[in-house]
N, C-alpha and C positions, 0 to 999 in steps of 0.2 A: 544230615538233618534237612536240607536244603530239597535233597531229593522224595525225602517222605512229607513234604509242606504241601506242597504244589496238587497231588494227586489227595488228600487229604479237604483241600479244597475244591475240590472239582467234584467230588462226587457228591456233594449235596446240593452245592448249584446245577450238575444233572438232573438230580432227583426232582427237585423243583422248579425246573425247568419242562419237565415232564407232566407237568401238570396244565399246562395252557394245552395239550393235545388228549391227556387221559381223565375221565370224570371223578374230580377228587368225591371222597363217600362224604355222605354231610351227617352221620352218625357221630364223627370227632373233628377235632379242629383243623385236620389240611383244608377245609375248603378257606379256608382265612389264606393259606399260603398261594391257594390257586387265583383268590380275588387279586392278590398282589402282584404274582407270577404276569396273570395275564394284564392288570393295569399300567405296573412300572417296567413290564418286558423290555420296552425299548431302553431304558438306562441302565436296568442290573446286563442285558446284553454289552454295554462299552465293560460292567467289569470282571464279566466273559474274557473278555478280546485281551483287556490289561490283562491278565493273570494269564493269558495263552501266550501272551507276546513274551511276559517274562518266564512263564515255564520253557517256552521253545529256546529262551538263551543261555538256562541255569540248570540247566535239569541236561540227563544224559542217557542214553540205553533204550532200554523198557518202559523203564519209567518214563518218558517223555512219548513217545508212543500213545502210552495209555491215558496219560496227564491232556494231551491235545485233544486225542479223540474227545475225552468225555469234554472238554471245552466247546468241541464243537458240538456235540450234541445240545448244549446248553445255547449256544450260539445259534443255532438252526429252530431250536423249540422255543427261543424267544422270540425271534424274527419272524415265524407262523402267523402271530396276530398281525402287526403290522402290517404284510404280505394280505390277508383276509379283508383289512379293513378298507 
């Protein structure tokens, strides 16, 4: 159970993460997540970091591989604006 959590949450804090660098369409509601992505970046990144720290010591294999990466992904594309401004 433990192992299918971790990467389960990572991928949509990638996803939206991904949007402080790709132009959300303003046809439907992401650009609300990109306003927030790129305002509150600097805080949803600490819970990036929490959720990598504890994927990195509860998690195991592949899974923990892939669980990180996409943390870091999420970690690097929230820290963009910051770094800009």
């Amino acid at each position: 159970m433990r192992n299918d959590l971790f990467p389960l949450l990572a991928l949509p804090l990638a996803i939206v993460s991904l949007l402080t660098i790709v132009r959300a369409p303003d046809w439907m509601w992401a650009w609300k997540l990109a306003i927030v992505s790129g305002e509150f970046g600097h805080w949803l990144v600490l819970v990036a970091l929490g959720l990598a720290l504890l994927a990195g010591f509860l998690t195991t294999g592949s899974t923990r591989l892939i669980t990180l990466a996409l943390y870091a992904l999420a970690f690097i594309c929230w820290l963009r604006p910051v770094g800009s401004a």
